[in-house]
N, C-alpha and C positions, 0 to 999 in steps of 0.2 A: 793577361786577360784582366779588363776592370770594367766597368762596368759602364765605358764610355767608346772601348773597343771589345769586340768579341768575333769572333767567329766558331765555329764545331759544325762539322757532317756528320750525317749516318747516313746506313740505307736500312729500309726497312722491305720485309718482305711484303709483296704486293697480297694484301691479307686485311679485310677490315677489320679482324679485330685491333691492329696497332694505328689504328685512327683517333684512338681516346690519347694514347700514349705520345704520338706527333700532337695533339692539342695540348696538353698537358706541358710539353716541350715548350709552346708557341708562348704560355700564356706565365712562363716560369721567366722564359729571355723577359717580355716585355717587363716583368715585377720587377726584376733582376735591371734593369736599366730605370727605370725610378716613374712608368708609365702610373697613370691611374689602374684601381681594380677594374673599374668597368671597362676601360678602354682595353687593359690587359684581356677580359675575357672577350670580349666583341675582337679582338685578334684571334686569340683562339677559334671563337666559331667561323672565321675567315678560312682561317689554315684548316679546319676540322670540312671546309666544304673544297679547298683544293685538292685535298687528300681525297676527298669522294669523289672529284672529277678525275683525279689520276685511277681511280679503281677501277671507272668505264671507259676511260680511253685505252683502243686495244694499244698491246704494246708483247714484243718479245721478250720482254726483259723479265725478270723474276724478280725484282725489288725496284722499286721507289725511292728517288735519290734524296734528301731532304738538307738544306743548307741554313744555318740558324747564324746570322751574321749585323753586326753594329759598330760601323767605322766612325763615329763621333755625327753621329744623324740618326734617322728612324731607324727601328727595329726591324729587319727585311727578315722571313724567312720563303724560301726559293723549294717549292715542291717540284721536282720534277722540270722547272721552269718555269712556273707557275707563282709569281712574287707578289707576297703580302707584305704591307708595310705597315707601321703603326708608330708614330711620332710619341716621344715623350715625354 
C-alpha cells in the first residue's frame, strides 16, 4: 500500500450513527493520497450523503458494504455501489 495505490473494505452496520465514522474514512484516503483540505472535505461530505441515501434505501441486508480504493488515479470510495470520486 502507498499512497498512489490503495484499496480496504469494511462493512458497517446499517446504523447512522457510523455515518461520521465512513466520512472520517473518506476524507483520511483523500489526505492520505496528497488531495487538498478542502477538496478532501467536500469528499467527505459526498460520501457522508451516500451513506444517507444507503440508510433510506430499503434493503435486507444488516450492513453497508463500503470500498475505499486508489489504483494510480482519483480517490473512489464505493458505498454500497454508490461511487464518489475525488481527484488529487
Amino acid at each position: 500500500m502507498d499512497t498512489i495505490r490503495f484499496r480496504f473494505s469494511l462493512s458497517v452496520p446499517r446504523d447512522a450513527k457510523y455515518v461520521p465514522t465512513v466520512r472520517r474514512l473518506a476524507v483520511q484516503a483523500a489526505r492520505y493520497a496528497s488531495c487538498r483540505e478542502a477538496d478532501a472535505e467536500t469528499f467527505g461530505g459526498s460520501v457522508e450523503k451516500a451513506m444517507r441515501l444507503c440508510l433510506q434505501e430499503p434493503s435486507p441486508a444488516d450492513d453497508i458494504s463500503v470500498l475505499v480504493h486508489r489504483d494510480a488515479g482519483p480517490v473512489e470510495v464505493r458505498v454500497n455501489g454508490h461511487a464518489v470520486t475525488v481527484e488529487p
